[in-house]
C-alpha positions in Angstrom: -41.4 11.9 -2.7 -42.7 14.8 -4.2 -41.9 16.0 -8.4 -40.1 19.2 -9.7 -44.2 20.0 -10.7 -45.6 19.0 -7.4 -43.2 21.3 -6.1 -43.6 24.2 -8.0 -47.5 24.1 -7.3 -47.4 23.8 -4.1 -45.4 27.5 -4.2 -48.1 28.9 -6.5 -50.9 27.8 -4.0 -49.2 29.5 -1.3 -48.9 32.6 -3.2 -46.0 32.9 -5.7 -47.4 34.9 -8.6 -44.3 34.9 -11.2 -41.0 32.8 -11.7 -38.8 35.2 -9.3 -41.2 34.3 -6.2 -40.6 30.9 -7.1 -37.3 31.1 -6.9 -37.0 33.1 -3.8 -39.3 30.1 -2.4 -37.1 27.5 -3.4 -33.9 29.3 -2.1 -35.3 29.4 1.1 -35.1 26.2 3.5 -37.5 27.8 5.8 -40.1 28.5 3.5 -39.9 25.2 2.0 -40.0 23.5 5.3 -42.8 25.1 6.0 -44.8 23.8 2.7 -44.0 20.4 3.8 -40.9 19.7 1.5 -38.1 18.3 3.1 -34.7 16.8 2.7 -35.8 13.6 0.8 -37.1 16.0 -1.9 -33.8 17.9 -2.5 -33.2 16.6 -5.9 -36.8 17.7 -6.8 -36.0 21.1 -5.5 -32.9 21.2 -7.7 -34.6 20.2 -10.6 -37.9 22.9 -9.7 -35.3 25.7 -9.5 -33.8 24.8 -13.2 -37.4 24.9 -14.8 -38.0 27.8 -13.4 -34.6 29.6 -14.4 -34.7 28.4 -17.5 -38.9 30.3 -17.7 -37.6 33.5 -16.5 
């Protein structure tokens, strides 16, 4: 099970530059499926997308 951190990292690697990228990332199921994050990291994902609201 992956961390809010490992997470957001994994976005930045792919390419995400600034917070609203992120975001955009972690709104999309797709995209996120696609990095390897999955249903058992959901409450990872939830917390990812409030450290990153909370930085932009």
């Amino acid at each position: 099970m992956k961390t809010a951190q490992d997470i957001i990292d994994l976005i930045k690697e792919a390419g995400a530059e600034d917070a609203q990228s992120i975001r955009a990332t972690l709104e999309d199921g797709a995209a996120l499926l696609a990095l390897g994050i999955t249903d058992e990291d959901q409450e990872a994902v939830e917390l990812a997308h409030d450290l990153i609201s909370h930085e932009a």
